[in-house]
C-alpha positions in Angstrom: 125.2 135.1 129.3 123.4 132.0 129.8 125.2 129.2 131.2 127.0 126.4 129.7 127.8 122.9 129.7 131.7 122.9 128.7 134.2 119.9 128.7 137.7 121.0 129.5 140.3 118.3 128.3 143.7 118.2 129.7 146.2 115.6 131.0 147.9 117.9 134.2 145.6 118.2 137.0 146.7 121.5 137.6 145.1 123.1 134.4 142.1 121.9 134.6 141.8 122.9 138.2 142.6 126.2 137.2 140.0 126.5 133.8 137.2 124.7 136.2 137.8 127.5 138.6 137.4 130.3 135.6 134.4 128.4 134.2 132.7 128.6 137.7 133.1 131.9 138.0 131.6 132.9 134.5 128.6 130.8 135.9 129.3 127.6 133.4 129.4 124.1 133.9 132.5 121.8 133.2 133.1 118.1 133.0 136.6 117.3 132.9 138.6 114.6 130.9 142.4 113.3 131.5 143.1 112.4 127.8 141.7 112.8 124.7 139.9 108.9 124.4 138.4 110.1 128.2 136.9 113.2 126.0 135.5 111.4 122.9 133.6 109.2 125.5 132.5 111.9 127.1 131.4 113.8 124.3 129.5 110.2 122.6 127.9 110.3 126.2 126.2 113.8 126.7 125.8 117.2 125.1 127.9 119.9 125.4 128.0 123.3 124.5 132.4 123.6 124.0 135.2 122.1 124.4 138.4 123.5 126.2 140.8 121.5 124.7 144.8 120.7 125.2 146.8 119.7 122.2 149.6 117.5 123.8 148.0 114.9 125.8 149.1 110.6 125.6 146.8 108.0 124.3 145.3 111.0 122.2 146.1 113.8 121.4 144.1 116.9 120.9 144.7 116.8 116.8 143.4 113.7 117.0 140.6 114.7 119.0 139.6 117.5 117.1 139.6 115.4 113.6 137.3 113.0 115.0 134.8 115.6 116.3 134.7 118.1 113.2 134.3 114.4 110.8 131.5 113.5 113.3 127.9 114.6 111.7 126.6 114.9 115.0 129.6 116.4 116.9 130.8 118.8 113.9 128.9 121.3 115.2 130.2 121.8 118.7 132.9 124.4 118.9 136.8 123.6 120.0 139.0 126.1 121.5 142.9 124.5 121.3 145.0 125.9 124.8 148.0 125.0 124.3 151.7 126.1 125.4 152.6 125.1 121.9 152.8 128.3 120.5 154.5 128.1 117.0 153.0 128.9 113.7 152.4 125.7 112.5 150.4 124.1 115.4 147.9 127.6 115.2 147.4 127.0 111.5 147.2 123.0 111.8 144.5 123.2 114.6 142.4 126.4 112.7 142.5 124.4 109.3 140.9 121.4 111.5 138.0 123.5 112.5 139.1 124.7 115.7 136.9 127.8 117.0 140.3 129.6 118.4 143.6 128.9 119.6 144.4 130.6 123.2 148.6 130.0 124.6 149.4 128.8 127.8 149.3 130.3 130.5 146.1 131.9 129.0 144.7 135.5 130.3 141.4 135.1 132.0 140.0 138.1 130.4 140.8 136.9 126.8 139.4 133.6 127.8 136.3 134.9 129.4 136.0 136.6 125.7 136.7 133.9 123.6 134.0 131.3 124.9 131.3 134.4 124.8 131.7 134.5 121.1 131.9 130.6 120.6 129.0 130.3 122.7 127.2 133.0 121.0 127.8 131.0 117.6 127.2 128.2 119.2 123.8 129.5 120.2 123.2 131.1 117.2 123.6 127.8 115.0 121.7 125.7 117.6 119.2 128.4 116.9 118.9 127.9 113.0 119.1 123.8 113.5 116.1 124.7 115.3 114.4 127.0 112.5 115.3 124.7 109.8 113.4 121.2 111.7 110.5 123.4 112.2 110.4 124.2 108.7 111.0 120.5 107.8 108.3 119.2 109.8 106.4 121.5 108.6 106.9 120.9 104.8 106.1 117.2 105.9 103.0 117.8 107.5 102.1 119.8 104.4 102.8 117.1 102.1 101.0 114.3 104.2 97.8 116.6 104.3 98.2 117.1 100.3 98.4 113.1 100.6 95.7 112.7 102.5 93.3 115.2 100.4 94.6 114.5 96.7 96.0 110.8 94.7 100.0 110.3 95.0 99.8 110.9 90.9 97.8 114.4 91.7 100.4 115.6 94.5 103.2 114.6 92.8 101.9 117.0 89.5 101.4 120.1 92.1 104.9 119.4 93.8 106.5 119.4 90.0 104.1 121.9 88.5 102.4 124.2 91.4 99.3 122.8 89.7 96.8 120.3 88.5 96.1 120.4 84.7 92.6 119.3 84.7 91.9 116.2 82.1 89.7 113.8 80.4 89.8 110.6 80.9 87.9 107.7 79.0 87.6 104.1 80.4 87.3 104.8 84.2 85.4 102.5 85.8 83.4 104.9 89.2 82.5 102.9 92.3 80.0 104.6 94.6 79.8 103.0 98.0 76.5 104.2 100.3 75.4 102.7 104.0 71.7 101.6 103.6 69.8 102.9 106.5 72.4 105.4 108.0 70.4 108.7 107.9 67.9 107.6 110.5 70.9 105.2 112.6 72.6 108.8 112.3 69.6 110.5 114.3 69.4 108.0 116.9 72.8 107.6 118.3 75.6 109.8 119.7 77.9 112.0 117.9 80.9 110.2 119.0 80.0 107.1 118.1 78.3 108.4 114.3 81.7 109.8 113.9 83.5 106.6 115.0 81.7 104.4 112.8 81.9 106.7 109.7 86.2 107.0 110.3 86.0 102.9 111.0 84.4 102.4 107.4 86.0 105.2 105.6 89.4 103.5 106.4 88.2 100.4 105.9 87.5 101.9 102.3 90.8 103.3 101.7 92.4 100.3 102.9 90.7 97.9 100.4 90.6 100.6 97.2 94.4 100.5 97.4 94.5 96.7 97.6 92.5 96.6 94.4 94.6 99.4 92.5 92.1 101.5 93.0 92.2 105.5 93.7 89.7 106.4 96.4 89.2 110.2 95.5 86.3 111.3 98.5 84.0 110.4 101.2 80.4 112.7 101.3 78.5 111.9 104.7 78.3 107.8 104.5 79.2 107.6 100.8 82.8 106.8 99.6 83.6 107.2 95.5 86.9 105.2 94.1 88.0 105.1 90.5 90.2 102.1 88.6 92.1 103.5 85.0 92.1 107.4 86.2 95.5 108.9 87.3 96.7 105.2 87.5 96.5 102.6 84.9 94.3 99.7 85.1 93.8 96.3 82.9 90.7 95.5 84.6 88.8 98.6 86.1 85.5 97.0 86.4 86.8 93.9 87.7 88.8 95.6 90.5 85.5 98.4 91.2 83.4 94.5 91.9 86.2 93.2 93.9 86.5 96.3 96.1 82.4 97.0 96.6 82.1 92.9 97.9 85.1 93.3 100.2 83.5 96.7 101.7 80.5 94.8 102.0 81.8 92.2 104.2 83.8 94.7 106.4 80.6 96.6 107.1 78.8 93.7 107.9 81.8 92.9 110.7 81.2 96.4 112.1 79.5 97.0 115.1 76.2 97.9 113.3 76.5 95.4 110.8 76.0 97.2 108.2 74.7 96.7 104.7 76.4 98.5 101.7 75.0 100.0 98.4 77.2 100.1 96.0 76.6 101.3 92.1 79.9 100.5 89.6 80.1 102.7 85.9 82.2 103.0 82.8 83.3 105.2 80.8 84.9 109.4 79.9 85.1 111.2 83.5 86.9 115.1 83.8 89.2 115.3 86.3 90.9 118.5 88.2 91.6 119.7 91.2 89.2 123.1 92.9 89.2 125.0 95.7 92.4 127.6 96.6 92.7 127.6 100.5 91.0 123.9 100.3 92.0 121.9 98.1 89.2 119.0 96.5 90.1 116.8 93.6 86.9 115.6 92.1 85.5 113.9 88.8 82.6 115.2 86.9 80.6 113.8 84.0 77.8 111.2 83.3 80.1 108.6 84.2 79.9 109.8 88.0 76.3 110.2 87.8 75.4 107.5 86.9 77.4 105.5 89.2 76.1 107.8 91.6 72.7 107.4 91.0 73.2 103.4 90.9 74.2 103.4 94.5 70.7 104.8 95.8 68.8 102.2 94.4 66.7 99.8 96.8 66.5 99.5 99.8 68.6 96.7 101.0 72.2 96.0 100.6 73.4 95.3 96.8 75.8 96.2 94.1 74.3 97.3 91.1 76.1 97.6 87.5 75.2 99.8 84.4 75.2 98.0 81.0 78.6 99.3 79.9 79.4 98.1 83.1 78.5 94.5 83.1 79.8 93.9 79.3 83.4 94.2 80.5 82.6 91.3 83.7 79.6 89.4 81.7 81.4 85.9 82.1 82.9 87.0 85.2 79.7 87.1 87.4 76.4 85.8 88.2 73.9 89.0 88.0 69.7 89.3 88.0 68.5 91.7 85.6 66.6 94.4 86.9 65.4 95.9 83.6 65.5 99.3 82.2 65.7 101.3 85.6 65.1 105.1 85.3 67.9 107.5 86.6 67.3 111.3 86.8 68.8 113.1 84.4 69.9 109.8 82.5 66.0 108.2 81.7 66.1 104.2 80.9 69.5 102.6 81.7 69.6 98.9 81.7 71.0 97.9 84.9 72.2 94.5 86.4 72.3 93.6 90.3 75.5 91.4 91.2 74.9 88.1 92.7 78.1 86.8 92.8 81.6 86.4 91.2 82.5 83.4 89.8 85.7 81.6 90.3 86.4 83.6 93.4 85.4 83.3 97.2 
C-alpha cells in the first residue's frame, strides 16, 4: 500500500503515541493534534489522506469535528475513522450517520486497525481517482466548446449544443464585409515565415476585435482576407452602417502595424445561405451572390479603399461622402454600379 498522510486527533498523549507508532510501522505518515479546534486547523492547513479521530476531547469534541468536515465541500471527502472507548450503541450510530468511515473501541486491535485504514485509503484512493477522471473530462468539454467558439458564431454553437446540428438557412438583408491587405502576396514572398505569420494573427485579431465592437459576426479569415456579416445569426438595425464603421477602423489598425498596411475592403447587401460543413472540421460559411459580390468588390484597385455596391450605398447615401466609380464589371455578376467611400459624415 502506498503511504499516507494521516492526522490522528486525540487529547491523551499516550494514544497518540501509541497510533503514531502503528502508523509508522504500516509505512504512513501522521501529524498529530491535542483537540479537535488543533485538528480543524490542521486539516484548513494541509491535505490529508484520513483522519484517526477521538470522540471525547475539550474545546471540541470529535462530533463536532466530524460535522464540520463532512459539511465542508472541500473536506467532505476525506474519510474519519471515530476510536473511541465510548462503546454504546448510540455513539456508533451517531458518529456513522455523520459520515464517519468506521468506528474502532478503545483499546483497538492493531490488526483490525491496520485493516480498517487499507479500505478507507483504498476508497479514499479510489474517489481521489474519479475527482481526477471527472476534471479531465471537464476540461476537456471546455476546451471543446472554446474551439467550437473559436471556429463557429455564439448563435451557431449554441444551436449544435441544443440540437447536435446546424439547420442551414436563408437569410435576406445581410450586409457582407470583405477585408483584403493590398500588396501582401509579394510582402508574403519576401519576408520570414514567422514574421508572415505574426502579422496575419496581429490583423486577424485586430479584425475580430473590432467586428464584435460593431455587432458584427466575423465568420472566416482565407490567407490575408477576413469576411464579417451585420443582420445574419444576430439582429442588426444598421448592417451597412456597422460593415463601414468596421472596414475604416481595420483600416487605421493596419496602417499602425508594423508594415503599415493598406486595407481593401468591399461591403454588400442582400439574401446570403448560411450552414455549417465539414464532419471532423467544422466551417460555417455563407454562399450566394451577396458574398460574391462583396468578394469581388474587395479586389478592386490597387491601393487601399473601401468600395460599396449600389444596394449598398442606398442604405448609407446621406451617411457618407463617396466618388462614383461607374458601372464596374465583376465576373460572374457583369455591370454593377459601384461607389468608393471617401468618408463618413458626422463621425471622426
Amino acid at each position: 500500500m502506498d503511504p499516507a498522510r494521516i492526522l490522528i486527533v486525540d487529547d491523551e498523549a499516550f494514544n497518540l503515541d501509541v497510533l503514531e507508532q502503528e502508523l509508522e510501522l504500516l509505512g504512513h505518515t501522521s501529524m498529530r493534534a491535542a483537540n479537535g479546534a488543533e485538528a480543524l486547523e490542521r486539516i484548513g492547513a494541509e491535505p490529508f489522506d484520513l483522519v484517526l479521530l477521538d470522540v471525547m476531547m475539550p474545546r471540541l469534541d470529535g462530533y463536532g469535528v466530524l460535522e464540520r468536515v463532512k459539511s465542508h465541500e472541500a473536506w467532505r471527502h476525506i474519510p474519519v475513522i471515530m476510536i473511541s472507548a465510548l462503546t454504546d450503541m448510540s455513539s456508533v450510530v451517531r458518529c456513522i450517520a455523520r459520515g464517519a468511515e468506521d468506528y474502532l473501541p478503545k483499546p483497538f486491535e492493531p490488526v483490525l486497525l491496520e485493516a480498517r485504514i487499507g479500505a478507507c485509503l483504498e476508497r479514499k484512493r479510489l474517489h481521489d481517482r474519479e475527482v481526477a477522471h471527472l476534471d479531465a473530462i471537464e476540461r476537456e468539454r471546455r476546451r471543446s466548446e472554446e474551439l467550437l467558439h473559436a471556429i463557429l458564431p455564439a448563435p451557431a454553437v449554441a444551436e449544435l449544443k441544443t440540437t447536435g446540428r446546424v439547420r442551414p438557412r436563408h437569410f435576406d438583408d445581410v450586409a457582407v464585409l470583405f477585408v483584403d491587405l493590398v500588396g501582401f502576396t509579394a510582402w508574403c514572398h519576401a519576408h520570414p515565415p514567422e514574421e508572415v505569420v505574426a502579422c496575419v494573427q496581429r490583423l486577424a485579431e485586430d479584425f475580430e476585435t473590432l467586428a464584435h465592437q460593431h455587432s458584427m459576426e466575423k465568420i472566416k479569415t482565407v490567407g490575408d482576407a477576413s469576411m464579417a456579416t451585420a443582420n445574419l445569426l444576430q439582429p442588426h438595425t444598421d448592417p451597412v452602417m456597422a460593415a463601414l464603421r468596421c472596414s475604416n477602423d481595420m483600416s487605421v489598425a493596419a496602417r499602425a502595424s508594423p508594415s503599415s498596411w493598406r486595407v481593401r475592403a468591399g461591403i454588400h447587401v442582400g439574401p446570403v445561405v448560411a450552414g455549417v460543413v465539414g464532419r471532423t472540421k467544422f466551417s460555417f460559411d455563407l454562399w450566394g451572390d451577396t458574398v460574391n459580390v462583396a468578394a469581388r468588390l474587395s479586389a478592386l484597385g490597387d491601393e487601399g479603399a473601401v468600395y460599396l455596391s449600389g444596394d449598398a450605398f442606398a442604405r448609407v447615401r446621406d451617411r457618407c461622402r463617396v466618388l462614383g466609380v461607374g458601372p464596374v464589371w465583376l465576373k460572374g455578376k457583369g455591370e454593377l454600379e459601384v461607389y468608393r467611400c471617401e468618408a463618413l459624415l458626422g463621425e471622426r
